[in-house]
C-alpha positions as CSV (number, residue, x, y, z in Angstrom):
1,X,0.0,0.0,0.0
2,X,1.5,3.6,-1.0
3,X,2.1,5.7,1.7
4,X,-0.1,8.7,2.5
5,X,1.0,12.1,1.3
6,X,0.6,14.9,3.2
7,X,-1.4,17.8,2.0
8,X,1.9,20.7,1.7
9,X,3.6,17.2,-0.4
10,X,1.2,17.2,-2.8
11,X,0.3,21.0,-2.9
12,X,4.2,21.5,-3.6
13,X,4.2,18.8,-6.4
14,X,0.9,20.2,-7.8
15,X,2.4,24.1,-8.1
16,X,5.7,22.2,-9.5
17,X,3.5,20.7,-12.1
18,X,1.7,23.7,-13.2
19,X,5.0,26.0,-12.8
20,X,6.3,23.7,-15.6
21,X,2.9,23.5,-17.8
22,X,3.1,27.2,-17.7
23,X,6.6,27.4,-18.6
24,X,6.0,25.2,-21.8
25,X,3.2,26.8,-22.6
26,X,4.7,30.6,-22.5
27,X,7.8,29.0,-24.7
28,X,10.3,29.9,-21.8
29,X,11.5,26.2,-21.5
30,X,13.3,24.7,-18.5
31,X,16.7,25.8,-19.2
32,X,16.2,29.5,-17.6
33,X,19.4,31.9,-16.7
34,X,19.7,32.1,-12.9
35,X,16.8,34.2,-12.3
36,X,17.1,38.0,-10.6
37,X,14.1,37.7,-8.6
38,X,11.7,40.8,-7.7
39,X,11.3,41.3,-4.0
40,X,9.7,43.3,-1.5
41,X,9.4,43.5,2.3
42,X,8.2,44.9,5.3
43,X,9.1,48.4,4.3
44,X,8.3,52.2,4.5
45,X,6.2,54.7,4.3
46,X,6.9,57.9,2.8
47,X,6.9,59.8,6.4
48,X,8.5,56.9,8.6
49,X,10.2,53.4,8.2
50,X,9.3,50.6,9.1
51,X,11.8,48.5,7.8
52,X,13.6,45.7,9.9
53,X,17.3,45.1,10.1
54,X,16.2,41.8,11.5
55,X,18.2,38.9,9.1
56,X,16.7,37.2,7.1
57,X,17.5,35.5,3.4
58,X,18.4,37.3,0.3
59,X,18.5,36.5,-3.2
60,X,21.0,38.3,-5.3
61,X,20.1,40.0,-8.3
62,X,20.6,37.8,-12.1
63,X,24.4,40.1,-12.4
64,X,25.5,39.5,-9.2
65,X,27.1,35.6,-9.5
66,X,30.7,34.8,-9.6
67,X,32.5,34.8,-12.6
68,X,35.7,34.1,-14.7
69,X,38.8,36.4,-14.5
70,X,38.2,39.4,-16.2
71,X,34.4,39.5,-16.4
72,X,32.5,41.8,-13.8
73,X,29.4,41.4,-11.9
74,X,26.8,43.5,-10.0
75,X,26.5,44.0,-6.5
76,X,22.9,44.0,-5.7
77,X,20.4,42.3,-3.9
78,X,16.8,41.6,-3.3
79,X,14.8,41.4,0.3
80,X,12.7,38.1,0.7
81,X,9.9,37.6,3.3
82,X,8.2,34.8,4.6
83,X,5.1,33.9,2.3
84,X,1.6,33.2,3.4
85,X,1.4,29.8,5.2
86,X,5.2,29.0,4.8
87,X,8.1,29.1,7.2
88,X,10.8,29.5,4.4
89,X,11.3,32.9,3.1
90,X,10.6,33.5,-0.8
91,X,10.5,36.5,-2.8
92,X,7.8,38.7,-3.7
93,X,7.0,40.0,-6.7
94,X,5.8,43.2,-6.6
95,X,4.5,45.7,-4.0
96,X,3.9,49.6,-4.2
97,X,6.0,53.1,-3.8
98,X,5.2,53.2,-0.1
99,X,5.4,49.6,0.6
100,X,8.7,48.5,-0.3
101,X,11.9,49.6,1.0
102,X,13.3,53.6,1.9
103,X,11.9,56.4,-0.3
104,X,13.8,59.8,-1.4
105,X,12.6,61.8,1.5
106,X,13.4,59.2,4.1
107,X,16.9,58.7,2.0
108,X,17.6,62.4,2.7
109,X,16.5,62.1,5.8
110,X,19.1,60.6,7.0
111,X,21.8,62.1,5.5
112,X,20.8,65.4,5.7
113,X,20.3,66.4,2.7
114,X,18.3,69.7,1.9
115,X,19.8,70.8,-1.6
116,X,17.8,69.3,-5.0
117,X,21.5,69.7,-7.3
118,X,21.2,71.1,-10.3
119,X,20.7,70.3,-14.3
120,X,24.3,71.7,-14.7
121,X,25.5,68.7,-12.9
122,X,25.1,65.0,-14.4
123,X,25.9,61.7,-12.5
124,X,27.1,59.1,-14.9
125,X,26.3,55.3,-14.5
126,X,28.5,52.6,-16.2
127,X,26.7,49.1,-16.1
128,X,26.6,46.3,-19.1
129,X,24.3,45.5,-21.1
130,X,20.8,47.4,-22.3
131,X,17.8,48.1,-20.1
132,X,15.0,48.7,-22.9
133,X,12.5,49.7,-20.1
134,X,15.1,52.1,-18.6
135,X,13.6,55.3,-19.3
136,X,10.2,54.1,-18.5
137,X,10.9,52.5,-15.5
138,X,12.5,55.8,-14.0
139,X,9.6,57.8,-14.9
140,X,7.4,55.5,-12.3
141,X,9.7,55.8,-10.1
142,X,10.2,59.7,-10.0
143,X,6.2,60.3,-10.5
144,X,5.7,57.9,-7.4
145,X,7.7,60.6,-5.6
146,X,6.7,63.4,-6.8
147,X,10.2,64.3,-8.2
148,X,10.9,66.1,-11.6
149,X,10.4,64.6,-14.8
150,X,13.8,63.8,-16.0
151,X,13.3,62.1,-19.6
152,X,14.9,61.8,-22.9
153,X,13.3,64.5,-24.8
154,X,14.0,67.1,-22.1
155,X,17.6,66.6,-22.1
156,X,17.9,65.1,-18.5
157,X,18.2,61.4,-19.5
158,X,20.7,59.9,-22.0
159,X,21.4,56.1,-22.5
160,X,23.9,55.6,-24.7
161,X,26.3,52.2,-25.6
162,X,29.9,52.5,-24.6
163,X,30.9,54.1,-27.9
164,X,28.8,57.0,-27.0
165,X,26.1,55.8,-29.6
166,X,22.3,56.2,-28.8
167,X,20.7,54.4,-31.3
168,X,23.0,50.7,-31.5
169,X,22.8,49.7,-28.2
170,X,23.8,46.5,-26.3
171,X,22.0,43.1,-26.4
172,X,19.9,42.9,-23.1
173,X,20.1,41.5,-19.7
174,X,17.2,41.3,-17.0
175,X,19.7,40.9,-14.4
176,X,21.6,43.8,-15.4
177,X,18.3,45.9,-15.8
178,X,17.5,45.4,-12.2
179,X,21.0,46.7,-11.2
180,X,20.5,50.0,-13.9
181,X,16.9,50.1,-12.5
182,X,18.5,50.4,-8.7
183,X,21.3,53.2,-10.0
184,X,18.5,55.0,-11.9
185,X,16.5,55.4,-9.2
186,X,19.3,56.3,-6.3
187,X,20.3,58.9,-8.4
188,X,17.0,60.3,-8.7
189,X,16.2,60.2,-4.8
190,X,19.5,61.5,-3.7
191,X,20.1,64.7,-6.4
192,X,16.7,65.2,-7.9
193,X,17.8,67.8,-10.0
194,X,20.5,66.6,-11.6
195,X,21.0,65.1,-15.2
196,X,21.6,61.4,-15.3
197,X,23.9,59.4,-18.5
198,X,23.3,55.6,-18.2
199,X,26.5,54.1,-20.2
200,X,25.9,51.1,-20.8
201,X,29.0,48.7,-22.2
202,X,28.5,46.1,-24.5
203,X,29.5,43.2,-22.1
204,X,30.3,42.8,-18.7
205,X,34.3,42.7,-19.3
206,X,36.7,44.5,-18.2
207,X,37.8,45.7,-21.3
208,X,34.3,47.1,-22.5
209,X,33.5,48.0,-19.1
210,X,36.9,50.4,-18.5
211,X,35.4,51.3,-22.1
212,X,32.2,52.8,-20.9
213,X,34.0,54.5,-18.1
214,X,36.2,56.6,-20.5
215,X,33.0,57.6,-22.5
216,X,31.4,58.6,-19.5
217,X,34.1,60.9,-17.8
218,X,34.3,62.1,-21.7
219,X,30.6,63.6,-21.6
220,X,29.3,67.1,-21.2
221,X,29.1,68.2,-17.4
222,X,29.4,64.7,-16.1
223,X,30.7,65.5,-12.3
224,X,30.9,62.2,-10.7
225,X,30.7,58.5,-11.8
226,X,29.2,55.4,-10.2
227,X,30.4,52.0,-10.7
228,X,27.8,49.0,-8.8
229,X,30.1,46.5,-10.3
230,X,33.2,44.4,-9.2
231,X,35.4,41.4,-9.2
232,X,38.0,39.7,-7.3
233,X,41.3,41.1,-7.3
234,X,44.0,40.4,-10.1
235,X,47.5,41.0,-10.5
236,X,47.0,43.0,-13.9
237,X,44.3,45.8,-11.9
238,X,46.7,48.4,-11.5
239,X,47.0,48.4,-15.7
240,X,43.3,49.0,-15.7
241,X,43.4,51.5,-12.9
242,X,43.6,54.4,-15.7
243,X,40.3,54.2,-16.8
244,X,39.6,55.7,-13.4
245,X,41.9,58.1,-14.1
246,X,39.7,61.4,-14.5
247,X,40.9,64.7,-13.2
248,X,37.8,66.8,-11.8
249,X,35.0,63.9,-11.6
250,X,33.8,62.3,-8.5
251,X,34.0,58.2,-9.1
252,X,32.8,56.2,-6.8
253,X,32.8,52.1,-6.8
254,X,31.0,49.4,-4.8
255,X,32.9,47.3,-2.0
256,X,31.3,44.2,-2.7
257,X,28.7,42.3,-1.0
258,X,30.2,39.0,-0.2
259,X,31.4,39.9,3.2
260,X,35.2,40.1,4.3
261,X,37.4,40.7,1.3
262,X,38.8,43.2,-1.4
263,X,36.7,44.1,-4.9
264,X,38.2,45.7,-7.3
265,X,37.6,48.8,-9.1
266,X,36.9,49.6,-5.6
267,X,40.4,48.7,-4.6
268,X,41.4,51.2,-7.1
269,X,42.9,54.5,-5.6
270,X,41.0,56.7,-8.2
271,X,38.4,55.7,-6.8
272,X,36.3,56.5,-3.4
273,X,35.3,52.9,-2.4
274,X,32.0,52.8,-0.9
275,X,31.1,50.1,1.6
276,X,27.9,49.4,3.0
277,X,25.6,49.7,6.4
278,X,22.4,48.8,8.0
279,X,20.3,51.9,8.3
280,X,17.4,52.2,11.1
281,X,15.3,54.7,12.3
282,X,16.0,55.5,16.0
283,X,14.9,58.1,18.7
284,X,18.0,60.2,19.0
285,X,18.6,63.3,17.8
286,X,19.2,62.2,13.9
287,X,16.0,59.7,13.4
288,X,18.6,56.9,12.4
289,X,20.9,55.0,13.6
290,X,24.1,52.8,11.2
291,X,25.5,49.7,11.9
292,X,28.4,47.7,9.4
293,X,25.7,45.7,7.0
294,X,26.6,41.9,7.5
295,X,23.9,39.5,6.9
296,X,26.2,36.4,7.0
297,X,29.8,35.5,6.6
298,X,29.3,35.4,2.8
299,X,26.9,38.4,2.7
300,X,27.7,42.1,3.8
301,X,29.8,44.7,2.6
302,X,33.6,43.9,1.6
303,X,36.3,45.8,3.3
304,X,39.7,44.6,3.8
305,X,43.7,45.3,2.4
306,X,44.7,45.3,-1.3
307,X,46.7,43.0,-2.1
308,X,48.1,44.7,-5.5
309,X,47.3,49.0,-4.8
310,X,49.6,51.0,-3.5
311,X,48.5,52.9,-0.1
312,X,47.4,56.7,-1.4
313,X,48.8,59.2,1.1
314,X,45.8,60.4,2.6
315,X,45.1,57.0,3.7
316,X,48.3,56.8,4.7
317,X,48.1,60.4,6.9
318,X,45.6,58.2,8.8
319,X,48.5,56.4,11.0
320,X,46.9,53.3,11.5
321,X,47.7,50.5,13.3
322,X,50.4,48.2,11.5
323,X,49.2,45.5,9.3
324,X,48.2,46.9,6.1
325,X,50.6,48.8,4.4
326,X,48.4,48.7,1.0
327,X,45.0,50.8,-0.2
328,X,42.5,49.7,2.4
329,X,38.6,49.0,1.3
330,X,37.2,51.9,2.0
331,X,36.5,55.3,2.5
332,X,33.0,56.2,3.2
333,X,29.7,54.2,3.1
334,X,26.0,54.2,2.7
335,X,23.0,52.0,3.1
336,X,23.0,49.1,1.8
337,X,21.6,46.1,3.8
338,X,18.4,44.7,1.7
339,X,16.7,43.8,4.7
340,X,16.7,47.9,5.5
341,X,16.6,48.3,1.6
342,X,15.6,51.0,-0.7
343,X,12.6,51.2,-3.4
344,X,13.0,50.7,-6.8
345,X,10.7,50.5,-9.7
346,X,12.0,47.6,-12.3
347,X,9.4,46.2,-15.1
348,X,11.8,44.3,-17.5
349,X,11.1,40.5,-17.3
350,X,10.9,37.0,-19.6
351,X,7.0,36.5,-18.6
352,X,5.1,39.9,-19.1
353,X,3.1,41.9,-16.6
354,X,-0.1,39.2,-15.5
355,X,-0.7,37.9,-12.2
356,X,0.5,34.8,-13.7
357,X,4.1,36.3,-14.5
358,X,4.3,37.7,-11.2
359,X,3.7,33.5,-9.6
360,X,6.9,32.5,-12.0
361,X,9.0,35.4,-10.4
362,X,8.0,34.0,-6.7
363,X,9.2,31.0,-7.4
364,X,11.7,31.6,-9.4
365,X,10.7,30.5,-12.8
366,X,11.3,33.7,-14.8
367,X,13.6,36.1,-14.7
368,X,13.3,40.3,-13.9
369,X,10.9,42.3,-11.8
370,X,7.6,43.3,-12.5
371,X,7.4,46.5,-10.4
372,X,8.0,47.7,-7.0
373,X,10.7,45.7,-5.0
374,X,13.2,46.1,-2.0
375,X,16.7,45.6,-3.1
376,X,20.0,46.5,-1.4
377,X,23.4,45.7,-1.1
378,X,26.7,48.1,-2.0
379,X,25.1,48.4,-5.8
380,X,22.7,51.1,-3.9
381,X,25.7,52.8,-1.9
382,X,27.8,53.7,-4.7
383,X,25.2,56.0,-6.8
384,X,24.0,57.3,-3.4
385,X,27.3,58.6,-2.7
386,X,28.2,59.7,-6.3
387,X,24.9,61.2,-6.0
388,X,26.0,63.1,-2.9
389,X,29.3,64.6,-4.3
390,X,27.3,66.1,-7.3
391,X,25.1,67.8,-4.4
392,X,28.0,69.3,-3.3
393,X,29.0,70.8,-6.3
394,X,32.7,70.4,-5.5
395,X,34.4,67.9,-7.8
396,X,36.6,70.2,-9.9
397,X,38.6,70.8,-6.7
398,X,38.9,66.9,-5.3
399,X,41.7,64.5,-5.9
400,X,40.1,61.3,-6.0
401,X,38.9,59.9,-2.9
402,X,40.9,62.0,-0.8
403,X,38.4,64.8,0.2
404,X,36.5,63.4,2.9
405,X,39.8,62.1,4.9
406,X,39.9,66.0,5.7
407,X,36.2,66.8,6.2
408,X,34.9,63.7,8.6
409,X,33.2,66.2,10.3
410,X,30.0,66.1,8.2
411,X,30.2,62.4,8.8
412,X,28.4,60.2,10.5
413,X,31.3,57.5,12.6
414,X,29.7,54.0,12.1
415,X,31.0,52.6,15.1
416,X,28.6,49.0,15.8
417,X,28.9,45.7,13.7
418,X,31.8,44.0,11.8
419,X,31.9,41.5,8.6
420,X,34.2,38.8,10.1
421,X,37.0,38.5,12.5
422,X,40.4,39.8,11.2
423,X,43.8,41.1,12.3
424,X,44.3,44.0,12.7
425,X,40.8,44.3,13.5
426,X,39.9,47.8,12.2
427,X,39.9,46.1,8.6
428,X,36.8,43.9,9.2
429,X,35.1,45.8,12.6
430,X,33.5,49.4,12.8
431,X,35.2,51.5,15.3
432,X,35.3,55.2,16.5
433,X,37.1,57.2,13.5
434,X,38.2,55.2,10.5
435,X,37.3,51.3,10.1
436,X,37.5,48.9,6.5
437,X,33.5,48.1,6.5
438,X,32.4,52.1,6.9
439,X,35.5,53.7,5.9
440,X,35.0,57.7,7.7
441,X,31.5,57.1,7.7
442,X,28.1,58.4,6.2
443,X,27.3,61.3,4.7
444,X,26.1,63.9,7.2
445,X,24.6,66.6,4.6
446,X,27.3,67.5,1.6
447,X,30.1,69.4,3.5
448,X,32.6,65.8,3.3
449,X,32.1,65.6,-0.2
């Protein structure tokens, strides 16, 4: 006699069965890409958070998996929550602009941010590949929040392939889409005002990418540069440090996201290396407290000692303990643990915009968003800090990454968590002053940047 099956066995085999029906029917096959999955969580309103630091699983966007030497990846992830009836967290696939993850004003909130920029000043983004639903996607967004249009007619938004072209663009990527969906949308929140260029290089090497960095320093009125992208260190880096190399612009790069370790272009010292925190609201006299985002020894912001760049001298001026004697990861940071993520408005997906399309995304049958999710990691810190220094309206008189070391006064000192355990600890474990994870700190208004 065959044994019983409980009711959740045969539910699960039933939805596995019709996942599969539905697949074959929609022509999407079995063989999928790992999927970026859309995500939301408990989240915030556009007057007060309510997001929770609490851990809990994440699921990394369809850019952000390891890869070979010389190929790049993305540094961004989605929240998960629990789903109706189940214990195991799974991601959602679609929520609203006040239901899903920080907004603008609660982003400027909490770093003090009261100036809007200006259309004088434009933030550049260098991903790979196209997002066709880029310009679409960021007008959601910015309606949601009442922000100013910023589209292609006016003049505000340019997308443009790494030769500078408009009109021959890159094949696309839904992975990649969700991380030019995040940039899009930090920019936006952080420096309303300002003019945004989306570069987008033809691949994800470090050849086309270093490509799309030149043609974005290149442009008309660019100020600063942000680079949600990374890979593991190599001994040829320092060769491709010069595409970094751009007197007058602000560029900014993401640590990494998979905990204790060195990414490079962040490693770079052309660059200011952004790492990532946990960001709550609190009942002191700033609404917020930071802490070093680490959601698990493979998850959290990188920090650490390069093991190929040479120690700049204002790092150097520091007089840190012994033990790293090259560039350390990194100099400021910004919000980036999912679980106290940020909104962002992403439609591009392989299964359209039905209810239906939405079930693939939750259990990861399809590939993209399909609207409003929670997403994090140090892929949201770098534009949000780019963002920042074109606020300022200071970059023609900086020298890389060197101009908060003499301004941590309009900082906020991260001094609570840590990545891992390291010697000497200040690489891998926020303290008072200057620590790996946070670098000087948060931005506390514009005056450090």
């Amino acid at each position: 006699m065959r044994p019983t099956q409980s009711p959740r066995t045969i539910s699960r085999r039933l939805i596995s069965i019709l996942a599969t029906i539905a697949l074959a029917l929609l022509g999407l096959g079995t063989g999928l890409a790992a999927p970026a999955l859309a995500a939301t969580s408990a989240a915030a309103s556009t007057s007060s958070s309510t997001a929770s630091s609490t851990a809990a699983e994440i699921s990394p966007f369809g850019c952000n998996a390891a890869t070979s030497p010389g190929v790049m990846h993305c540094m961004g992830y989605l929240a998960k929550r629990a789903a109706h009836g189940s214990s195991a967290p799974r991601p959602e696939t679609t929520g609203s602009p006040t239901s899903v993850g920080y907004v603008p004003s609660q982003l400027r909130s909490a770093y003090n941010l009261t100036t809007d920029g200006s259309s004088t000043e434009t933030v550049a983004l260098v991903d790979a590949y196209d997002d066709p639903n880029a310009a679409s996607d960021l007008a959601v967004y910015r309606s949601a929040y009442d922000l100013p249009a910023c589209t292609v007619a006016t003049g505000c938004f340019t997308k443009e392939s790494e030769t500078g072209s408009t009109t021959s663009l890159p094949s696309t990527d839904y992975g990649w889409a969700e991380e030019e969906s995040l940039d899009l949308d930090m920019v936006s929140a952080i420096c309303p005002d300002c003019h945004i260029l989306l570069v987008e290089a033809s691949s994800a090497t470090t050849a086309d990418l270093d490509a799309a960095e030149d043609t974005a320093a290149a442009a008309s009125d660019v100020v600063a540069v942000s680079n949600s992208w990374g890979g593991s260190e190599t001994s040829t880096e320092t060769t491709d440090d010069a595409a970094f190399d751009h007197s007058g612009i602000a560029i900014t790069a993401s640590a990494g996201d998979g905990g204790y370790g060195v990414s490079w272009p962040a490693a770079s010292p052309y660059v200011t290396a952004v790492g990532g925190t946990t960001l709550d609201t609190a009942s002191n006299s700033r609404g917020w407290t930071e802490s070093v985002w680490s959601t698990s020894s493979t998850e959290g912001t990188g920090s650490g000692c390069s093991a190929y760049e040479a120690q700049p001298s204002w790092q150097a001026a520091l007089d840190l303990p012994s033990g790293c004697s090259n560039r350390i990861d990194n100099d400021v940071s910004a919000v980036a643990d999912p679980n106290t993520g940020v909104a962002v408005y992403d439609s591009y997906n392989n299964c359209g915009t039905s209810s239906f399309c939405d079930f693939l995304l939750e259990l990861g049958l399809a590939s993209g968003a399909d609207g409003w999710v929670q997403v994090g990691g140090t892929s949201a810190s770098s534009p949000i800090i780019a963002s920042v220094y074109a606020l300022a309206d200071n970059t023609s008189g900086i020298s890389n990454g060197s101009y908060p070391y003499s301004h941590t006064a309009d900082l906020y000192d991260v001094t609570s968590g840590s990545n891992s355990t390291c010697t000497p600890a200040y690489l891998c474990t926020a303290e008072v002053g200057y620590d790996g994870p946070t670098g000087l700190g948060t931005p506390d208004g514009t005056g450090a940047f």
